[in-house]
C-alpha positions in Angstrom: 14.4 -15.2 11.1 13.8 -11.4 11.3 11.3 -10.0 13.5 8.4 -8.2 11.1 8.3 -4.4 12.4 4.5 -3.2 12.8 4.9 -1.0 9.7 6.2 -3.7 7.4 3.2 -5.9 8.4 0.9 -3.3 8.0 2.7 -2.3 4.4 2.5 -6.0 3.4 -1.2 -6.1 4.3 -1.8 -3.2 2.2 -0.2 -4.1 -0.6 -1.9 -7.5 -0.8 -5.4 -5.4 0.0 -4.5 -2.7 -2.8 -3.5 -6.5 -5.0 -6.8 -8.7 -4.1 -9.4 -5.7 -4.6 -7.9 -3.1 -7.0 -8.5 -0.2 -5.0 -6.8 1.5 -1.9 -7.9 4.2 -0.1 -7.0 7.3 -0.7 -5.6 7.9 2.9 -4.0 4.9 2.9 -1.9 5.5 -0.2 -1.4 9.3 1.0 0.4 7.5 4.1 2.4 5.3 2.0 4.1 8.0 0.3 4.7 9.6 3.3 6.4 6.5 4.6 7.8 6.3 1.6 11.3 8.3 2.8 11.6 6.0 5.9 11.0 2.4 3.9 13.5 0.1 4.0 14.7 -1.3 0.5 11.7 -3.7 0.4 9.3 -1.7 1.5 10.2 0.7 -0.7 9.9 -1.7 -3.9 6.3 -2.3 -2.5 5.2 1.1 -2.4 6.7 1.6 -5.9 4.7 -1.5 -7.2 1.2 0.3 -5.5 2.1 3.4 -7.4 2.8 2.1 -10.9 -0.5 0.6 -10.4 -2.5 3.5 -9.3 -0.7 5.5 -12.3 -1.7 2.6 -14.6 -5.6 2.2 -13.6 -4.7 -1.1 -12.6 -5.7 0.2 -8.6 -8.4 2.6 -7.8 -8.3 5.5 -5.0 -11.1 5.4 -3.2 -12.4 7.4 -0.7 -13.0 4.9 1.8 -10.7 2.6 3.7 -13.8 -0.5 4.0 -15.0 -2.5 1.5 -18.9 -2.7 2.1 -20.6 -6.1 2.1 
């Protein structure tokens, strides 16, 4: 089994945040696409999938990285 590298965790995390809630932050996303050149294949297909959706409405930028209660 492959060891998960902190970024791909943190990618995956995202990803399902950005999934479950319909909204990233904007900062968040900016950092994806600046990770975007370094991504492995994988990662790469899951910071495409984030920005189809943000193109499409489907996810909203916010500009806040919390969800409040």
């Amino acid at each position: 089994m492959k060891v998960l590298r902190e970024s791909e965790i943190s990618l995956v995390d995202q990803y399902l945040n950005a999934s479950c809630f319909n909204k990233i932050s904007d900062r968040t996303y900016q950092n994806m696409l600046s990770y975007e050149s370094k991504a492995d294949p994988i990662e790469k297909k899951l910071i495409k999938r984030i920005k189809e959706q943000v193109r499409h409405g489907k996810v909203v930028l916010s500009s806040e990285s919390k969800v409040k209660a």
